[in-house]
C-alpha positions as CSV (number, residue, x, y, z in Angstrom):
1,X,-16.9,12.5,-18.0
2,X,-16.2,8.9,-17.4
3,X,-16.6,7.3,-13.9
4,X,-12.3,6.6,-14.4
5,X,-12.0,10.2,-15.2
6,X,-13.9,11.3,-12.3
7,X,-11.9,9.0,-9.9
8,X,-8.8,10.1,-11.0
9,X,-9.8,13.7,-10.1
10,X,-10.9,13.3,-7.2
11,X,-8.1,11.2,-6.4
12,X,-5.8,14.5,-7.7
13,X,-7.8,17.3,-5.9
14,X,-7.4,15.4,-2.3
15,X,-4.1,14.6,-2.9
16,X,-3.5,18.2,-3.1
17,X,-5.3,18.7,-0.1
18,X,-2.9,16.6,1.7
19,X,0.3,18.2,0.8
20,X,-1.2,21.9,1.3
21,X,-1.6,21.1,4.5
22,X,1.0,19.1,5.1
23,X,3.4,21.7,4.6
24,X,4.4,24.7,6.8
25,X,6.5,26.4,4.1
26,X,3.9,27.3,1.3
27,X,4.4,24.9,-1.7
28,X,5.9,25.7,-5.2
29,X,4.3,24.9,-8.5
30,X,7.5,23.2,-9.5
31,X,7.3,21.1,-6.1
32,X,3.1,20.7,-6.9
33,X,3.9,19.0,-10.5
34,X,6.6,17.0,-9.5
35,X,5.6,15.7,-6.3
36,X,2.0,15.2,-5.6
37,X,0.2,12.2,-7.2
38,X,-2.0,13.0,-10.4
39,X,-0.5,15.6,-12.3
40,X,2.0,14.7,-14.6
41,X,5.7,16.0,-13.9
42,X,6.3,15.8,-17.9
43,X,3.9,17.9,-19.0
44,X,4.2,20.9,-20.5
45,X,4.1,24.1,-18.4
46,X,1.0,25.2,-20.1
47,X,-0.9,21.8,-19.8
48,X,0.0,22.1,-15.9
49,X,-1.2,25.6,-15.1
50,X,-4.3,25.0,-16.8
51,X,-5.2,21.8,-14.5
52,X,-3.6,23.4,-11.2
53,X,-5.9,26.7,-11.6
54,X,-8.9,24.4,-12.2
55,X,-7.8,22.7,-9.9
56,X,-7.6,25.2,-7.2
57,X,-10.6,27.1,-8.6
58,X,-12.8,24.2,-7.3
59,X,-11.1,23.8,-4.2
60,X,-11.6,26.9,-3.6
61,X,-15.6,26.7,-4.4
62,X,-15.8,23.8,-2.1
63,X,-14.7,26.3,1.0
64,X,-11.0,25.3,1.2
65,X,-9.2,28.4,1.3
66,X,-5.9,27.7,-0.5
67,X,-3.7,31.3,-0.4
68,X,-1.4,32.3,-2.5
69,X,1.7,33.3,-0.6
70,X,4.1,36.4,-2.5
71,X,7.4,37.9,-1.3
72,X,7.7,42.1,-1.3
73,X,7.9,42.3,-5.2
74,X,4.6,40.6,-5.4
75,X,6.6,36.9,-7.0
76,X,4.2,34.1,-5.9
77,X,6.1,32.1,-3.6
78,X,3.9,29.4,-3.6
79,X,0.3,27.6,-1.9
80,X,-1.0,27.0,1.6
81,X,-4.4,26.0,2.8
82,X,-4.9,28.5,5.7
83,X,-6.1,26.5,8.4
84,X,-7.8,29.5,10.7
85,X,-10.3,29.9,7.9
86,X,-11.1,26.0,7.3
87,X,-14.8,26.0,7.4
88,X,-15.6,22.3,8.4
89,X,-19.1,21.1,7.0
90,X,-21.2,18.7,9.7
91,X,-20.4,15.4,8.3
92,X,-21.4,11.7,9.3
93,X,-20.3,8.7,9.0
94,X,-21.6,5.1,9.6
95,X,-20.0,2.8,11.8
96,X,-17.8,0.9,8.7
97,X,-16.9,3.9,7.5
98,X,-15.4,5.3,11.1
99,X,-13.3,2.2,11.2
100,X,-11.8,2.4,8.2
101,X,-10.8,6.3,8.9
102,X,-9.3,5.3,12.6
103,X,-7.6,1.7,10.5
104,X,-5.8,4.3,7.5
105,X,-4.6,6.8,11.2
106,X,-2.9,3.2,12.6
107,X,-1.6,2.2,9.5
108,X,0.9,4.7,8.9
109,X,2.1,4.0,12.1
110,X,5.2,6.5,12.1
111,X,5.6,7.5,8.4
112,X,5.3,10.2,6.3
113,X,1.1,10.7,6.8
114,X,1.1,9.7,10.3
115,X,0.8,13.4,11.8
116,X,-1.7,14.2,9.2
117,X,-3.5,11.1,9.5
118,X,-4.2,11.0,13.3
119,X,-4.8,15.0,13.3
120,X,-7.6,14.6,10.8
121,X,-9.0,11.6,13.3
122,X,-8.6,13.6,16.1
123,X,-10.6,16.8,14.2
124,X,-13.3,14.7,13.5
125,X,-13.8,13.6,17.2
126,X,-13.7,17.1,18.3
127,X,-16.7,18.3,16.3
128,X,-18.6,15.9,18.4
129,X,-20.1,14.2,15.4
130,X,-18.8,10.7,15.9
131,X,-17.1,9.2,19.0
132,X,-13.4,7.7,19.2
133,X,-13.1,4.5,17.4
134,X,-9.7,3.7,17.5
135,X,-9.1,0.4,17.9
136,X,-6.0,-0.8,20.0
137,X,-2.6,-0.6,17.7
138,X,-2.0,-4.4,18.6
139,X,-5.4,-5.2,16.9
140,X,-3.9,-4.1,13.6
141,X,-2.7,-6.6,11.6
142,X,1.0,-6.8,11.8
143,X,1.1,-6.7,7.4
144,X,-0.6,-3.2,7.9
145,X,1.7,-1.5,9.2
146,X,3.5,1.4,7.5
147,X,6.6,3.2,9.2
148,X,9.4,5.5,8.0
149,X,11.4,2.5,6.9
150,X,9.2,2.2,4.1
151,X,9.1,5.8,2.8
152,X,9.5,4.1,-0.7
153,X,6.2,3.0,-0.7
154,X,4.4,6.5,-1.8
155,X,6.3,6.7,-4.9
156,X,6.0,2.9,-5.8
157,X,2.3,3.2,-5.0
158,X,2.5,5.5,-7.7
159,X,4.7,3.6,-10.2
160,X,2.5,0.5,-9.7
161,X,-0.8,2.6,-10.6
162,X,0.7,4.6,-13.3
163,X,2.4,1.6,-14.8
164,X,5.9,3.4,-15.0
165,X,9.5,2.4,-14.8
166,X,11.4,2.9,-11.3
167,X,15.2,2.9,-10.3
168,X,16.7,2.9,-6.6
169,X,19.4,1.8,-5.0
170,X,18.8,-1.5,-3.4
171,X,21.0,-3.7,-0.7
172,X,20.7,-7.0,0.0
173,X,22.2,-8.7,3.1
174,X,25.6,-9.4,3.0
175,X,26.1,-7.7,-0.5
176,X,26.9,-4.4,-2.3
177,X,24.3,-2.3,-3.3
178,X,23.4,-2.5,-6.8
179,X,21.1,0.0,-8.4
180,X,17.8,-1.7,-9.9
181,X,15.5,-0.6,-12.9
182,X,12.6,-2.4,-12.2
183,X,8.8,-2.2,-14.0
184,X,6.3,-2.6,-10.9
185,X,3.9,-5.5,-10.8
186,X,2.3,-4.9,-7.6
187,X,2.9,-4.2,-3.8
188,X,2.0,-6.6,-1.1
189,X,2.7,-6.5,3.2
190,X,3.6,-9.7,4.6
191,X,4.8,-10.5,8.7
192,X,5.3,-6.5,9.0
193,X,7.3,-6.0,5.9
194,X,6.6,-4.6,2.2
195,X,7.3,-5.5,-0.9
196,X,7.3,-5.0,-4.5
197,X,7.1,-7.1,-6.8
198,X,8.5,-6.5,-10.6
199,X,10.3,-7.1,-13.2
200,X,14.1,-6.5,-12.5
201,X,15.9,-5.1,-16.2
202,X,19.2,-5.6,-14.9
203,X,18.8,-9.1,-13.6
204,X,16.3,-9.9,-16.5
205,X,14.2,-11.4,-14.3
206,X,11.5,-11.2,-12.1
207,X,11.9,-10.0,-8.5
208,X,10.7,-9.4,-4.9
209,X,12.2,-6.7,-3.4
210,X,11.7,-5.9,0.5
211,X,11.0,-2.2,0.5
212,X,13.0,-1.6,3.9
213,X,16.3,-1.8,1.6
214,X,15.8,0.5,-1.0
215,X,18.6,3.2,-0.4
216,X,17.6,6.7,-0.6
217,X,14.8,7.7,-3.2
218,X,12.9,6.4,-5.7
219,X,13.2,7.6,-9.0
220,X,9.9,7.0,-11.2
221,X,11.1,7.4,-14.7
222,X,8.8,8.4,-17.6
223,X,9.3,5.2,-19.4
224,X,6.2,2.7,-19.2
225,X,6.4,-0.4,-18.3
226,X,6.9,-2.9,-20.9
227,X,6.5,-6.5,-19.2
228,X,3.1,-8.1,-17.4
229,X,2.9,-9.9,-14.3
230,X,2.6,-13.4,-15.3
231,X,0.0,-15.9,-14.1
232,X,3.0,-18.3,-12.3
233,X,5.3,-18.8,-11.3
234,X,5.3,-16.3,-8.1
235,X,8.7,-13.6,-8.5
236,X,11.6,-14.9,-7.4
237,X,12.6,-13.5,-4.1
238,X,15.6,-11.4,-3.4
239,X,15.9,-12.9,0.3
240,X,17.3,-16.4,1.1
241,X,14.2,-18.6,1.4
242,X,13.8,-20.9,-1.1
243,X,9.9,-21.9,-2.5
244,X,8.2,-24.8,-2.4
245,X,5.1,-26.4,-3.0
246,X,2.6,-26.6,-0.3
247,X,-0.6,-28.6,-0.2
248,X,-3.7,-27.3,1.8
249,X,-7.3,-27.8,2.5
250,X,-9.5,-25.4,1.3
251,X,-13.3,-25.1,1.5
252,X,-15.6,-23.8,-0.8
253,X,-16.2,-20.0,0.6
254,X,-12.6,-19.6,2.5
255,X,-9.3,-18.6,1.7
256,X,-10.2,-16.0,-1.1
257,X,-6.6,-14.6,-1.0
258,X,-4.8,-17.8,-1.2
259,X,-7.3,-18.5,-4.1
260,X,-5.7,-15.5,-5.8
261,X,-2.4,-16.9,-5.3
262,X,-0.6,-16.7,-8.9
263,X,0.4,-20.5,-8.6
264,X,-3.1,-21.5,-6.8
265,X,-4.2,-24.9,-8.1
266,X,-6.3,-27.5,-7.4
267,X,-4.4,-30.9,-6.3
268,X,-7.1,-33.5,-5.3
269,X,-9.9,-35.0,-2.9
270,X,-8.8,-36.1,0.7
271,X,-9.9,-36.4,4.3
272,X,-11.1,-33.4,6.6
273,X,-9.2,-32.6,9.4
274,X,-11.1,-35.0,11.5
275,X,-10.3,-38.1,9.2
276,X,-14.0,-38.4,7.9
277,X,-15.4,-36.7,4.8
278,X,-13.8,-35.5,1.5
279,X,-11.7,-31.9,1.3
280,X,-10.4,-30.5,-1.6
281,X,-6.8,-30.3,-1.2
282,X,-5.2,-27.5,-3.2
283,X,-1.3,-26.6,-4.2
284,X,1.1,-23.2,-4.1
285,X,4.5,-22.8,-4.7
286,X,6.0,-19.8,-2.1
287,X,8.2,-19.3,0.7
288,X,6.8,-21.2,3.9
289,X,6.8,-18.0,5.6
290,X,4.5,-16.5,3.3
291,X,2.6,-19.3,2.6
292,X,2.0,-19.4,6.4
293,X,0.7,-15.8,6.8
294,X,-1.5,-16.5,3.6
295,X,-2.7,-20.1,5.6
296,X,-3.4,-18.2,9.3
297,X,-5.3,-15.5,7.7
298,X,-7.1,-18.0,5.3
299,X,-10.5,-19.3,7.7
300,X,-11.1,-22.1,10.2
301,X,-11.2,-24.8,8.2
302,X,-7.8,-24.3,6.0
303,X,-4.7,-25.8,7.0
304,X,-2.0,-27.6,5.3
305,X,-1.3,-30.9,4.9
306,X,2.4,-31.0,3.5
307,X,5.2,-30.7,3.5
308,X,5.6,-31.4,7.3
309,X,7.8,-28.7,8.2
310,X,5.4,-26.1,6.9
311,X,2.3,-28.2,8.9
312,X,4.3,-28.4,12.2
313,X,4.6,-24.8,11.8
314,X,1.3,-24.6,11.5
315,X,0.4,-25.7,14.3
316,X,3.0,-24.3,16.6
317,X,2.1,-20.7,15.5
318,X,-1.7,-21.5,16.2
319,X,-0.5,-22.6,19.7
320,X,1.1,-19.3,20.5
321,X,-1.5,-17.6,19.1
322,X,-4.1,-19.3,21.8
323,X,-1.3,-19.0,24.4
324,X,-1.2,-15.3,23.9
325,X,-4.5,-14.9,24.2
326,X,-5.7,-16.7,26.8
């Protein structure tokens, strides 16, 4: 078995994990195929029962007891995981590792995982085997953060890894909604907000849509996806702010995310921030407010140069920054 193969089963059995229980009512087959990430939901009955009753078989090997829930006539009704028979194996975890579980609890701040997420944090504190590491909510990077506007994200998660055609209803400010059949590039947070990035059929085009304002579900089709993100230019956005190009300093060592900016390029050699020495001054072509986010999170030592309404911004959000921290 491949290591891909492996990862993608692993990936399937906790992800079945999570919805058992998640749920209070116990959970269909039909519900199983269709809605929880790794098995496919057009597959043929037989292909799916084989890989579900593997599936459960291990589970159940591992000491998760899944139960099989039946009415009076003895019709399965569906799956639970009973939780009064859970037997919890000592684990530990280092201190990277901690962090990481009590970041995932604060990110889905409010959304569909947050119950599950802070009850599995707050399990692991009680067995005594690590301490509470939860750092304050307002340490969390505001891009982080997932709540139940953005219930759109599981299934695009989903679209963007499986490579598959989506459709939703989508409503921009001060228009109708249209309905959208996109093929997903990639998902990205930026000042609080998510978005997708694709390419948009109808508009024949490609688009950045802010997740917040997709209308009711998301429909992931069967169809592939047919189109590749390109290199540059960035998707065009669907809200109102208009790119430009945006010069910056960046050192050797810093700003690996701007780096991997799809319109990153190098522009030429000027003078450090002080006046003195040589910088390598480099160009993208976004929105100034993400260009910003992407220039605050970027290192010490980056900062732009023009145009000047992007570098007096700058500057002014560094000032509130120390001001709100002093």
């Amino acid at each position: 078995m491949s290591a891909s193969s492996q990862v993608t089963r692993t990936e399937r059995l906790l992800n079945l994990v999570i919805a058992l229980l998640a749920a209070h009512t116990p959970v269909s087959r039909q519900v199983v195929q269709s809605s929880v990430a790794g098995y496919d939901p057009t597959a043929t009955t037989t292909a799916f029962e084989r890989m579900f009753e593997r599936d459960k078989d291990e589970l159940r090997s591992m000491g998760i007891p899944i139960k099989t829930v039946t009415d009076a006539h003895g019709e399965v009704l569906g799956y639970l995981i009973d939780t009064s028979e859970y037997v919890h194996r000592d684990v530990t975890f280092d201190a990277d590792e901690l962090m990481a579980l009590n970041l995932a609890a604060l990110v889905w701040d409010d959304a569909i995982l947050s119950a599950t997420a802070t009850t599995a944090v707050r399990k692991l504190e009680s067995t005594g085997t690590i301490q509470s590491l939860a750092p304050d909510a307002k340490a969390i990077p505001t891009f982080a953060h997932v709540n139940a506007s953005d219930a759109a994200l599981l299934p695009l998660m989903r679209a963007v890894r499986d490579r598959k055609v989506v459709r939703f209803s989508y409503r921009k400010p001060g228009a109708d909604q249209s309905t959208r059949r996109v093929d997903p590039w990639s998902l990205h947070a930026e000042d609080g907000r998510w978005y997708l990035s694709g390419w948009d059929h109808e508009r024949t085009s490609a688009r950045t849509f802010r997740v917040s304002r997709i209308e009711g579900s998301v429909t992931l089709t069967a169809e592939s996806s047919t189109t590749e993100r390109p290199a540059a230019p960035a998707a065009r956005t669907e809200e109102s702010e208009e790119d430009v190009e945006i010069g910056f300093v960046l050192p050797e060592h810093q700003g690996a995310e701007l780096r991997r900016h799809p319109t990153c390029r190098p522009s030429r050699t000027g003078s450090g921030a002080d006046g003195s020495g040589q910088a390598r001054v480099f160009t993208i072509h976004d929105s100034p407010r993400r260009a910003l986010a992407l220039l605050w999170r970027a290192g010490p030592d980056v900062y732009p140069v023009y145009p000047e309404h992007v570098v007096s911004a700058f500057h002014q959000g560094l000032e509130q920054l120390a001001a709100d921290h002093s």
